[in-house]
N, C-alpha and C positions, 0 to 999 in steps of 0.2 A: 769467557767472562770479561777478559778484557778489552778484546774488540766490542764489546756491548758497550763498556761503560765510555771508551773512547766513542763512540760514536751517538750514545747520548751527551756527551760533554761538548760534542765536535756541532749537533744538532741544537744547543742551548745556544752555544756561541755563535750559528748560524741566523738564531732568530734575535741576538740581539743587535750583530751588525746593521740587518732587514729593519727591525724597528727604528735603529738610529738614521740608517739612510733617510727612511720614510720620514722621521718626522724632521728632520734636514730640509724635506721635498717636501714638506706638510707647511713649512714656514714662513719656506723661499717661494713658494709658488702658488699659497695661499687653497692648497686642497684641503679637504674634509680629513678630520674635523678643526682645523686650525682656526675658523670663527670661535667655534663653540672655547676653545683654548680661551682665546683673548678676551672672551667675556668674562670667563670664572677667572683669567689673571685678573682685568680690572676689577672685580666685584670683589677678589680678596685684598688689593689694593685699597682700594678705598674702606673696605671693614677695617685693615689694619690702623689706617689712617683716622678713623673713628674711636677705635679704642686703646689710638697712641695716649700716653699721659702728658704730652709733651705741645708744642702750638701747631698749629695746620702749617706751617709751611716755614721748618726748619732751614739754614740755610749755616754753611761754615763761618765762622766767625771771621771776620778781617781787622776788626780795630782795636786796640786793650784801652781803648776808654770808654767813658758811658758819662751820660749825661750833656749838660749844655756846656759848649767851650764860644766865648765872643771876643775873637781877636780884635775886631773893628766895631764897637758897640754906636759910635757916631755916623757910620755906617747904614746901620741897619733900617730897613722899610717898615716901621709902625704897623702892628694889627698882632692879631693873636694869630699861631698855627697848628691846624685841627693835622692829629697823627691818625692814621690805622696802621692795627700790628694786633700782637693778642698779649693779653697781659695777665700774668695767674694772681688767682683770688681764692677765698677760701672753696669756692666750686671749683678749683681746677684753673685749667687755662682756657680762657674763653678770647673772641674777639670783642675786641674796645674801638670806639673813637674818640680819644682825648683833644680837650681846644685847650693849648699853653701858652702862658706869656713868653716874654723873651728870656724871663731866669728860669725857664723849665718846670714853673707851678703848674698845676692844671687846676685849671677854671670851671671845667664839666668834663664830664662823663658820660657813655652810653655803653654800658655792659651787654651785649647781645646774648641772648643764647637762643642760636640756631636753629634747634629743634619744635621752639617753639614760633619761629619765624616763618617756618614753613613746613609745617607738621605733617602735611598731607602728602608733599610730595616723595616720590618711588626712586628709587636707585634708575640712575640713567647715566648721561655722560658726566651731569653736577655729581654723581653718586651719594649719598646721603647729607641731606641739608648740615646736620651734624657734623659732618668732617670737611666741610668746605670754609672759607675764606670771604672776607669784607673785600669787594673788590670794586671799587667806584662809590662816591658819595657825594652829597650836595648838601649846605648847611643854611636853612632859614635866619633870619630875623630874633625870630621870636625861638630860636633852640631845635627845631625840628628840623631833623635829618632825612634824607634819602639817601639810601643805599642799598648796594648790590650785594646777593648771596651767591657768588658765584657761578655760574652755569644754574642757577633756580629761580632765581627772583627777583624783582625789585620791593622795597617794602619802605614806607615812610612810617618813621616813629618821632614821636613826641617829646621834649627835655626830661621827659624821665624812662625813654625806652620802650613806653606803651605803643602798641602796633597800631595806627590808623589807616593805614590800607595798605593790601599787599597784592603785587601784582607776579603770577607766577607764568612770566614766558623766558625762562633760558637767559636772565637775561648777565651781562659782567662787563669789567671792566671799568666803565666810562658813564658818568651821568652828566651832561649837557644843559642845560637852563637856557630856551627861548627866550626871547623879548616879549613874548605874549604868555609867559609864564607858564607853558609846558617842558616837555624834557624830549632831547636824544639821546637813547640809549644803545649799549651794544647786545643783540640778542642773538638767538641760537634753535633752530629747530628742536620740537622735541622730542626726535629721533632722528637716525641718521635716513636721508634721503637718495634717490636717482636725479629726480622730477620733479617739478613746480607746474603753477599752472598755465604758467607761459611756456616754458615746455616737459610738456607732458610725458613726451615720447624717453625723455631724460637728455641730459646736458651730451654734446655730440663728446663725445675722447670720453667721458666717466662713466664706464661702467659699473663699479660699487656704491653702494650708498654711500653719503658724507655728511657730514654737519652742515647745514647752510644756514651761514649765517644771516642775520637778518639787521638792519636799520628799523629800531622803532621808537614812533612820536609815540608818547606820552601825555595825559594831559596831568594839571595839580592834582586832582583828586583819584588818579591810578585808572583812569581808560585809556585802554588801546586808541588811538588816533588811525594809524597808520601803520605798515609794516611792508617793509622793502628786502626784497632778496638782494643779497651781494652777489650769489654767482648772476642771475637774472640780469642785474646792471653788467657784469663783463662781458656777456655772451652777447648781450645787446650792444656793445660800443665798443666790438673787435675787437676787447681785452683778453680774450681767454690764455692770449699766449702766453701769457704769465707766468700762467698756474704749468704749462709748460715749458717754459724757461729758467723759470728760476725754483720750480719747486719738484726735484727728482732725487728723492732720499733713496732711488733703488734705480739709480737710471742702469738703462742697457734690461730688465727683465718684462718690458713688454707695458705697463702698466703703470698708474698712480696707485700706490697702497695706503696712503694716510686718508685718516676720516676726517683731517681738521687741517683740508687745504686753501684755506683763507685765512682763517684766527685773525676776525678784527677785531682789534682793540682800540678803538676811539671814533667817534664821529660828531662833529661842531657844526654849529649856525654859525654865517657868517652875520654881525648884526648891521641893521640899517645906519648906524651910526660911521662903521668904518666902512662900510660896503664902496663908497666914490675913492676908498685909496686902492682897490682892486679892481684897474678895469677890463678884467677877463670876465670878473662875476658879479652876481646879483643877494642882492639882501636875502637872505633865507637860501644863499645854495650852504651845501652842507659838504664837509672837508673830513673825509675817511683814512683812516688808514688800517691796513691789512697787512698783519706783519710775515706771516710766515710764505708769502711772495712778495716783499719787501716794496710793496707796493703804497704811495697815496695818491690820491684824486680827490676833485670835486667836483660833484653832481648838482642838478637842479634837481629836487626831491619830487616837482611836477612833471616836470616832462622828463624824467630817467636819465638824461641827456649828461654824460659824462663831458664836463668842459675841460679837461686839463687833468695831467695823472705825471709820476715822476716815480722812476723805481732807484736812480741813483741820487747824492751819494750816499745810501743808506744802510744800513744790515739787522733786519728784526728792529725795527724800528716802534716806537712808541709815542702816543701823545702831539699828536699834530696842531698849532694852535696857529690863527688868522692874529700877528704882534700890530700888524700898521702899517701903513708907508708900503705896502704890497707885497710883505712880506710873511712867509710861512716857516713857523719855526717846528722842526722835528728834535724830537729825543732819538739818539742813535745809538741804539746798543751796540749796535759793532758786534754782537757774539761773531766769535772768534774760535769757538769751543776751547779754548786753550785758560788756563786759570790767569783771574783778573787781567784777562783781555791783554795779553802780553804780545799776541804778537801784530795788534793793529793798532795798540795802544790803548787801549780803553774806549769809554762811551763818550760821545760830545752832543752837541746841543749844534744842530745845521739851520742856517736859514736859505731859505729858497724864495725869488721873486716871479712867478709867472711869466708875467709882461715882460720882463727884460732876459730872462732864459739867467739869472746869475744866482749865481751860489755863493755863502762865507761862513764859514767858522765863527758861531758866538763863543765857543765852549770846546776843550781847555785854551788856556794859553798861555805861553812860557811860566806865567806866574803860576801855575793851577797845580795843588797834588793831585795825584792818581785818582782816578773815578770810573766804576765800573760795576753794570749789573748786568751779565748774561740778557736775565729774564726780566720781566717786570719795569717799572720804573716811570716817573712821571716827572714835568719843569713845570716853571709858573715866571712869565715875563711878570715881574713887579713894576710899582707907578717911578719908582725913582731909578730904573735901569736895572737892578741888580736885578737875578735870578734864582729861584728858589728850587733846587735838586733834590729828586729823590730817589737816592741810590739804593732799590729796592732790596736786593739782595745781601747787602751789607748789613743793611740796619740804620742808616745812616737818612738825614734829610740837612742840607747846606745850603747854605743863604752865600752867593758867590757876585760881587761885584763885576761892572765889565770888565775890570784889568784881570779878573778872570779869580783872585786872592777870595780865599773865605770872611765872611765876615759874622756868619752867625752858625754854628754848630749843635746839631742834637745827635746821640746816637745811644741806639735801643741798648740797655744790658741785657747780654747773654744769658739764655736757660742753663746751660751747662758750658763748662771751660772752652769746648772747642764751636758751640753752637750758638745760632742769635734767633729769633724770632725775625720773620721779614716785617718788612714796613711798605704798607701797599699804596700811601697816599702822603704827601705833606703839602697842605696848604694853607697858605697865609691868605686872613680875611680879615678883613678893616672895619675889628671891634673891637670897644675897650673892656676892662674887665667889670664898669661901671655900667654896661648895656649887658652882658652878661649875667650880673651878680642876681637882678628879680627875675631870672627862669626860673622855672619850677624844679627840683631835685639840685641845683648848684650848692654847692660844699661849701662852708663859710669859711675863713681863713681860720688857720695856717693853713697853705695849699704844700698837698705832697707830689716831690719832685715827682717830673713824667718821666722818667724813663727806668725806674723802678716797678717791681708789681706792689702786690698789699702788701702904581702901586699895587696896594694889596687888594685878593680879592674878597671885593662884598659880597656879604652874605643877603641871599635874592629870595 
């Protein structure tokens, strides 16, 4: 009797070593059924993330202040500056985009809610419209915004929120405003792919499907114009080596595993205006950057014709913008993986000149506190030099002079003691609160401070 029960005990313990091996080798080496795993992880991911009570995109807290601080008020670039982040109201915690003055009133409001922004669309890589994030916007004249729902949509809404068209291709990140008054956006296949139709056969080294990403024109009223593969542009202009160089999150087992081996997040028109202080390019080439092989370039959007591309000195870089005088300024996250970027110092603000092959540091400098977001985050060259930061993960957006010192201060309050809501966007646009005040749904004064719940650029 006892050699029975030892040798059922001995046969349990045999089959659970076997199960852990396997699903070890289920993992690492992507056998059956370790797809079908990763799907039902992301699908419970993103449910949970749905029916958190909390905002889409919690982040540790770093600062014990809140609200507006202006060290240098004489300092500061005139115009109001439109926030995203999510802000709780009596439905809950929803995403907002508030436009504040410089004492942190808000002037408007757009209280989104998601589900009805894009109601139709299915659980994918956005995973339900509902649990995603405001993530690129553009502010009219007259009140009316564009903005992005994450891995879903673009949708343009009205000063009071009402939906006038909505455009559902994948699309995030980044909204662009032509000189002919359409848009570049950052989009996304809407599923994961081998193949395109320039090649068919599938990309030579990628054998699993992946995200590909796409560059697409837009026009005002929400058509499709255009639409540009990003792998399609590297394989065409003997960039692929990129994607193996600098992107081997499992190097040594054979193989690419990530489905989101380009993650671009930004793509510009260069305008006719500043086009003769670049003379590498042409009015209308367009200025990408792909962070997760730490890559930017600029393309001519006609002829695919990559003119120039730079992967240093950069790391998960963000926000690429054509400043003047033939220069390209990046947002440099520097992840670091190490907390608040401790051991390469933080995130800085790099300019790079083509034609001359030369690099410099706008951002920090000896004067500069600490600054630093993993993930996310966006700048704004303003008309009087200063720069406008937005330290996404913090919570924070900072208005920093060239001598590098702050001179105007917001920073989101915290959902909970140790938590902040992120801050996906800060930008300053050159309106008063007197072109503001006859929109439609604007609050009458007293205005309530923004960063509680319940030069500059124009707005084009």
């Amino acid at each position: 009797m006892r050699s029975s029960t030892f040798a059922r005990v001995g046969f349990a313990l045999s089959l659970m070593v076997i199960a852990f091996v396997y699903g070890f080798a289920t993992r690492w080496h992507g056998w059956f059924p370790n797809d079908f795993l990763e799907q039902a992880s992301q699908q419970a991911t993103r449910l949970r993330k749905v029916w958190s009570p909390g905002p889409a995109a919690p982040a540790p807290r770093v600062y014990d202040r809140t609200g507006i601080r202006v060290p240098r008020p004489d300092s500061v670039q005139p115009g109001v500056t439109l926030l995203v982040s999510s802000w709780e109201g009596e439905d809950g915690w929803k995403p907002e985009l508030r436009l504040i003055d410089h004492q942190g009133r808000v002037l408007h409001r757009w209280r989104v809610d998601r589900k009805d922004l894009f109601s139709g669309s299915s659980i994918s890589r956005g995973g339900l419209p509902s649990g995603r994030i405001l993530h690129g916007s553009h502010l009219f004249p007259n009140g009316d915004v564009l903005v992005n729902l994450a891995y879903i949509g673009t949708a343009r809404l009205d000063a009071c929120g009402n939906v006038l068209w909505r455009l559902p291709q994948r699309s995030h990140h980044s909204i662009e405003r032509a000189e002919d008054g359409s848009f570049w956006i950052s989009g996304t296949s809407l599923e994961p792919r081998a193949r395109s139709d320039r090649y068919p056969n599938g990309f030579p080294g990628i054998d699993e499907p992946t995200w590909l990403d796409q560059i697409l024109h837009v026009s005002a009223d929400g058509t499709l114009l255009d639409k540009i593969g990003v792998l399609d542009l590297l394989y065409a202009n003997d960039l692929e080596r990129y994607i193996v160089q600098e992107y081997q999150p499992e190097a040594g087992t054979g193989d690419l595993r990530s489905k989101d081996l380009t993650h671009m997040n930004d793509v510009e028109p260069l305008s006719s205006s500043m086009a003769d202080e670049y003379p590498l390019f042409e009015a209308g080439d367009l200025l990408v950057s792909l962070r997760d092989i730490h890559l930017v370039f600029v393309v001519d959007p006609q002829s695919k014709t990559i003119k120039w591309h730079a992967s240093a000195p950069f790391i998960q870089q963000h926000d690429p913008d054509f400043i003047g005088d033939g220069w390209i300024g990046v947002f440099d996250n520097r992840d670091d993986f190490v907390k608040r970027g401790k051991m390469l110092g933080g995130g800085r603000i790099v300019a790079l000149q083509p034609h001359t092959d030369s690099t410099r540091v706008l951002f920090p400098t000896r004067h500069s506190a600490p600054f630093y977001t993993d993930v996310r985050g966006k700048w704004q060259q303003l008309e009087n030099g200063n720069m406008l930061l937005t330290e996404a993960m913090a919570g924070r957006v900072v208005e920093v002079a060239p001598d590098g010192r702050a001179v105007w201060e917001w920073v989101k309050a915290p959902y909970t003691e140790s938590k902040v809501p992120a801050v996906l966007e800060g930008t300053r646009y050159d309106l008063s609160p007197d072109e503001i005040r006859p929109w439609s749904c604007s609050p009458a004064p007293p205005f309530q401070d923004s960063s509680r719940s319940t030069g500059g650029h124009q707005a084009s």
